[in-house]
The first five atom37 places (N, CA, C, CB, O) and aatype in JSON, in Angstrom:
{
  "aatype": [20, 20, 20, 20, 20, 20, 20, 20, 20, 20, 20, 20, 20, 20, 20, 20, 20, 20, 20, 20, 20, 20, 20, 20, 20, 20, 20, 20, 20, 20, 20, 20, 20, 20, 20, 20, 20, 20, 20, 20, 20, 20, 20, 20, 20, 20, 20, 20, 20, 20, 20, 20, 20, 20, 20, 20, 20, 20, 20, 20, 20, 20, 20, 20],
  "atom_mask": [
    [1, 1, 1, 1, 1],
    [1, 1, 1, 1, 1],
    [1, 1, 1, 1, 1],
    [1, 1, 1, 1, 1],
    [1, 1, 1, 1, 1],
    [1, 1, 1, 1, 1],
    [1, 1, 1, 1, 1],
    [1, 1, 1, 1, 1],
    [1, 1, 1, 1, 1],
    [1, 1, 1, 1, 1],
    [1, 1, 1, 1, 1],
    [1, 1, 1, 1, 1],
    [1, 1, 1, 1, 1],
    [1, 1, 1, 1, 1],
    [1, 1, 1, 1, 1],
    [1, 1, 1, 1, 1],
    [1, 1, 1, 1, 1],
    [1, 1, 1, 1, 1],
    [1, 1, 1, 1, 1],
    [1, 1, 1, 1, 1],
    [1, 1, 1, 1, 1],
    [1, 1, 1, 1, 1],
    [1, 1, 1, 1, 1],
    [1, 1, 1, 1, 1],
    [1, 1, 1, 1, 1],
    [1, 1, 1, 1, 1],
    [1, 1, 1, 1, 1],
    [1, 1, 1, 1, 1],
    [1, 1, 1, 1, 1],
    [1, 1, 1, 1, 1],
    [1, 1, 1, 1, 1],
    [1, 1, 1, 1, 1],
    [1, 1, 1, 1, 1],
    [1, 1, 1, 1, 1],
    [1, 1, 1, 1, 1],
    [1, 1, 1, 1, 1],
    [1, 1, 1, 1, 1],
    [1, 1, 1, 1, 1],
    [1, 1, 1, 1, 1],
    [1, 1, 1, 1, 1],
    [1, 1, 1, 1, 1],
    [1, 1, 1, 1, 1],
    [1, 1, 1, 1, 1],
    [1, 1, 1, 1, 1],
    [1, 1, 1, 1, 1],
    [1, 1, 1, 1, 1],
    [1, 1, 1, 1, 1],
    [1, 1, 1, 1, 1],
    [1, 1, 1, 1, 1],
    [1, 1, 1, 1, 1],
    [1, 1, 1, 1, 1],
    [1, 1, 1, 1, 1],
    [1, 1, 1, 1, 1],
    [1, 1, 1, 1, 1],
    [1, 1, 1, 1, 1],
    [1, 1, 1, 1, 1],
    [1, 1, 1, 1, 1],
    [1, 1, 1, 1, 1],
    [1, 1, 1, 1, 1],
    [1, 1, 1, 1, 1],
    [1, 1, 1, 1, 1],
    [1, 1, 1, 1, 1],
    [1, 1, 1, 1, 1],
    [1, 1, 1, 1, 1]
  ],
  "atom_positions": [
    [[145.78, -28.12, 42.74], [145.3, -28.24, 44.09], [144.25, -27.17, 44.41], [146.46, -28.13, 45.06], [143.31, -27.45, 45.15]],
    [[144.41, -25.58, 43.71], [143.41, -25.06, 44.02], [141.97, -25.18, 44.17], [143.56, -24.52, 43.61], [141.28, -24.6, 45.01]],
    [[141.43, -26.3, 42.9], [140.62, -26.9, 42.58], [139.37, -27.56, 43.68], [141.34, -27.63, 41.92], [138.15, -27.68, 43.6]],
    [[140.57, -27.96, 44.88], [140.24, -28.86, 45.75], [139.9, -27.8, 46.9], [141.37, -29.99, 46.0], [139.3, -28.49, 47.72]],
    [[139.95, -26.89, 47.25], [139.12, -25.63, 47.99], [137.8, -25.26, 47.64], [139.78, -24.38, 47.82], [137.62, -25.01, 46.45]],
    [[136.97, -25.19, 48.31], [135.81, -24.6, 48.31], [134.76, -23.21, 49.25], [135.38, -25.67, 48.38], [134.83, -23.23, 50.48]],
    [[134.11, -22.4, 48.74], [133.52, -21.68, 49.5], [132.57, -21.78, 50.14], [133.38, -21.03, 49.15], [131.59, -21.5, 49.45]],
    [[132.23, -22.12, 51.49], [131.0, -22.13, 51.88], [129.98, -21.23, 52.75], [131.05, -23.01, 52.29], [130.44, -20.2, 52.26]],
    [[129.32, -20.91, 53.33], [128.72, -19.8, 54.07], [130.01, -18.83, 54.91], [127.54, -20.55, 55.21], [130.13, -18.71, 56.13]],
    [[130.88, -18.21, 53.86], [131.76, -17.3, 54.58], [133.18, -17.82, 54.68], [131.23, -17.04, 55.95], [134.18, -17.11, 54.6]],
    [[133.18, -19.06, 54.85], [134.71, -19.83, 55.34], [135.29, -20.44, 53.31], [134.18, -21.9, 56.99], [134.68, -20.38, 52.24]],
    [[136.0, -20.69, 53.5], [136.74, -21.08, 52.49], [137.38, -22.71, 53.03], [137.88, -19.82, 52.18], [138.49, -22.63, 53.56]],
    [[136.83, -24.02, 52.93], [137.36, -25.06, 53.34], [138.64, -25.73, 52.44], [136.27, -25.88, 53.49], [138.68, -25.9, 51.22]],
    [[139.37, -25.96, 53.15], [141.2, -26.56, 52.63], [140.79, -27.52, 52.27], [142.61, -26.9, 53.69], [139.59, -27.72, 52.48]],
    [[141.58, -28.54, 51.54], [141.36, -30.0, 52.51], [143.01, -30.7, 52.28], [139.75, -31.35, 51.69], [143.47, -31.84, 52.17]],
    [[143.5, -29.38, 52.28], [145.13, -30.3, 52.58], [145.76, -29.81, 53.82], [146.46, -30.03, 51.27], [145.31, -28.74, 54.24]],
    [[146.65, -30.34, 54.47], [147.15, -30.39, 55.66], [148.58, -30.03, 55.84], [146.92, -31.55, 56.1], [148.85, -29.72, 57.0]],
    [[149.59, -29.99, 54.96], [150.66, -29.82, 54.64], [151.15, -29.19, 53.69], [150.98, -30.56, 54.62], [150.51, -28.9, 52.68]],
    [[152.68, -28.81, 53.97], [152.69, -27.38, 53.02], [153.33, -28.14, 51.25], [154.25, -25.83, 53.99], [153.37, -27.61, 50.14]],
    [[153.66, -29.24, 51.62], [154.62, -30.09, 50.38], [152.89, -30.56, 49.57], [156.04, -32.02, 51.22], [152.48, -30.58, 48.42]],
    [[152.59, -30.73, 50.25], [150.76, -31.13, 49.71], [149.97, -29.81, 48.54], [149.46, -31.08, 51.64], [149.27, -29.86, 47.52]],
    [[150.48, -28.87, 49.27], [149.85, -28.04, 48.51], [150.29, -27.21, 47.56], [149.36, -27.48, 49.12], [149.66, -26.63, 46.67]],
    [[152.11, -27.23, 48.0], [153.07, -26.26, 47.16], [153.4, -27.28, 45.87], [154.67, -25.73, 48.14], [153.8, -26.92, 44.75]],
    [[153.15, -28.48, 46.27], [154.2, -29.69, 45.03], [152.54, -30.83, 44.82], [156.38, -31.09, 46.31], [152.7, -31.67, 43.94]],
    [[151.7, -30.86, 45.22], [151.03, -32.0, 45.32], [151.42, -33.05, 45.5], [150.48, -32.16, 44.61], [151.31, -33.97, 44.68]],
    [[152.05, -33.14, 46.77], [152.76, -34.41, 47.26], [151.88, -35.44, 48.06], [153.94, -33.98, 48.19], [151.96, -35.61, 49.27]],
    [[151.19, -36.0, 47.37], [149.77, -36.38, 48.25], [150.73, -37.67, 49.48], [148.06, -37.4, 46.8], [150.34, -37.94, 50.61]],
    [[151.7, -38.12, 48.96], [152.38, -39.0, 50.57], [152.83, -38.22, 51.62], [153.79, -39.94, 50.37], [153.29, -38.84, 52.58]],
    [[152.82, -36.89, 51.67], [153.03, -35.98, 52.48], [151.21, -35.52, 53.28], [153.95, -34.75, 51.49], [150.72, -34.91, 54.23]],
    [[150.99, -35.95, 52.63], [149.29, -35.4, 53.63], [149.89, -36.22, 55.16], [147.04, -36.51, 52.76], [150.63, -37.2, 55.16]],
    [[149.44, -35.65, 56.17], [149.37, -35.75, 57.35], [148.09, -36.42, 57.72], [149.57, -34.58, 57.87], [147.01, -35.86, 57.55]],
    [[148.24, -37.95, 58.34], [147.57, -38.75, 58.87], [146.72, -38.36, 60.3], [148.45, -39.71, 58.95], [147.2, -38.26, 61.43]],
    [[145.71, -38.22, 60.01], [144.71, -37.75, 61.1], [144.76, -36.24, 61.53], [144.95, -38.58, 62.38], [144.33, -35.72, 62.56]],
    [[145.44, -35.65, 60.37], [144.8, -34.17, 60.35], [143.7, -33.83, 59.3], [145.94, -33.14, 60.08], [143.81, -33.89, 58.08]],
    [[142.62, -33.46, 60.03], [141.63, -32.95, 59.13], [141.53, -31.45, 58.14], [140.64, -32.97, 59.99], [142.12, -30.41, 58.42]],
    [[140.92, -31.6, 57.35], [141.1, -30.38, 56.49], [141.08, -29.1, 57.4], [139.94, -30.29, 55.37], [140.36, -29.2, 58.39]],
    [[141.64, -28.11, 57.25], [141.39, -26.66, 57.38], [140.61, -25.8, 57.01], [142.03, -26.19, 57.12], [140.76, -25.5, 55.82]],
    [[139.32, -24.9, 57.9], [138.43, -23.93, 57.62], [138.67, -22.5, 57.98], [137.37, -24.29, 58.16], [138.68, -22.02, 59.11]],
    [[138.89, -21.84, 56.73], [139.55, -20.6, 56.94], [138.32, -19.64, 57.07], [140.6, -20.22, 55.72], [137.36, -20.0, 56.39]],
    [[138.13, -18.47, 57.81], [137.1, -17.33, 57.74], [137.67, -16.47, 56.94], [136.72, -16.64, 59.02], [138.83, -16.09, 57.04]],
    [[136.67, -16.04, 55.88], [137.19, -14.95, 54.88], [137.09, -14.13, 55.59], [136.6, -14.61, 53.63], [138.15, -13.72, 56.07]],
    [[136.32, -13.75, 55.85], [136.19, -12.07, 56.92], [138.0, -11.93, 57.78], [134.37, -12.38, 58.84], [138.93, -11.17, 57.53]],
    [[137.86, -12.96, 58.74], [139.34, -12.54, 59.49], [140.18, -13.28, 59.37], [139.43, -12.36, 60.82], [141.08, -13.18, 60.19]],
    [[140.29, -14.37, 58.29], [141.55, -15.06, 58.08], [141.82, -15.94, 59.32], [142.71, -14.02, 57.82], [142.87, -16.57, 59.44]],
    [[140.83, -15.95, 60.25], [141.12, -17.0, 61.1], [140.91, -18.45, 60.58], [140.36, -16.81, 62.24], [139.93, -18.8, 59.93]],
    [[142.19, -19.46, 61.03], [142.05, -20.46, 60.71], [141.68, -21.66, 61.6], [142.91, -20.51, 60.16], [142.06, -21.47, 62.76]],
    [[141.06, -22.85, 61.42], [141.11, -23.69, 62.31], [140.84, -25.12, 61.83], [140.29, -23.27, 63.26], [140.27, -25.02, 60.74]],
    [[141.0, -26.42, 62.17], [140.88, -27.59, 61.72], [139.18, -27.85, 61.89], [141.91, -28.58, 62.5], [138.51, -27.45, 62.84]],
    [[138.73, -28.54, 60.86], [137.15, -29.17, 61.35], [137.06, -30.04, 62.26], [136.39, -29.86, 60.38], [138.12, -30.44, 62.75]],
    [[136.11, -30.45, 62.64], [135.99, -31.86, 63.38], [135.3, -32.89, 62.35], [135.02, -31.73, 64.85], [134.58, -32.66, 61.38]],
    [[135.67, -33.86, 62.79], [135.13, -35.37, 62.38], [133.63, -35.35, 61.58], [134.92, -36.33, 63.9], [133.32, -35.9, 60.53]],
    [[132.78, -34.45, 62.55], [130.94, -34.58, 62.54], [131.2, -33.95, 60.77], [129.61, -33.08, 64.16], [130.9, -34.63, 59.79]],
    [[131.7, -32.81, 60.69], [131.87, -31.43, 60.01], [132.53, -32.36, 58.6], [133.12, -30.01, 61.02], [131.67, -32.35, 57.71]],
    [[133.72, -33.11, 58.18], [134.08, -33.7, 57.69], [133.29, -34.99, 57.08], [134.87, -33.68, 58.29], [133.25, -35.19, 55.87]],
    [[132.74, -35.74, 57.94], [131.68, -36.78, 57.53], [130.72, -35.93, 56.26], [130.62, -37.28, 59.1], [130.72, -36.27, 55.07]],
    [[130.08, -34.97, 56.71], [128.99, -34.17, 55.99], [129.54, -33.82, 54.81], [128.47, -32.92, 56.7], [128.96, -34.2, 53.79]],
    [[130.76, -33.03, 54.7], [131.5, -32.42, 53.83], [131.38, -33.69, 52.91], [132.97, -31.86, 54.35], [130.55, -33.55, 52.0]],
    [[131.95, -34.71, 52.95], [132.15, -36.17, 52.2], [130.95, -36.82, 51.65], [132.73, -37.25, 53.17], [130.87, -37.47, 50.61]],
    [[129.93, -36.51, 52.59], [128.45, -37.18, 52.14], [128.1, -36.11, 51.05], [127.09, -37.28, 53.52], [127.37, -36.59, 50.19]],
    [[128.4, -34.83, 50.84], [128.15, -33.73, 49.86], [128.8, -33.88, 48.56], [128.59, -32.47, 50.41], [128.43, -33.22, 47.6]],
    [[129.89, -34.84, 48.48], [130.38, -34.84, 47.71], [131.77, -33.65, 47.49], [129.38, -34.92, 47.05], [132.45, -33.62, 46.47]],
    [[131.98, -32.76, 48.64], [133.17, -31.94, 48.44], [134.45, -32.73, 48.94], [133.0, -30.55, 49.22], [135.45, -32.07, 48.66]],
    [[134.76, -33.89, 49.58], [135.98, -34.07, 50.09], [136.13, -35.73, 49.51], [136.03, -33.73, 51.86], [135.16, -36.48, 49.35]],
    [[136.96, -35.94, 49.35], [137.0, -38.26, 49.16], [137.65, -38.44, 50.6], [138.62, -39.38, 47.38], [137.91, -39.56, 51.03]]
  ]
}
């Protein structure tokens, strides 16, 4: 699963949603209509993307 994280201008993007998702790769455990998580390296603040932010991510080729 680590694999599936990436770094981008400062933030570190998730793209799993759940903790069975990421501890076991339980991909039927992903959470339906939660979007990936963007963490700030600097302060460890975390927060969900939006939709716009996600579309792009996918057109880049970082998310399916």
């Amino acid at each position: 699963m680590e694999d599936s994280a990436f770094p981008e201008n400062g933030f570190l993007l998730v793209p799993w949603n759940s903790v069975a998702l990421v501890d076991h790769g339980d991909q039927d455990a992903e959470l339906a209509g939660n979007p990936p998580i963007r963490v700030d390296l600097r302060t460890g603040k975390c927060e969900y993307i939006d939709l716009l932010e996600a579309f792009d991510y996918m057109s880049r080729g970082f998310m399916s």
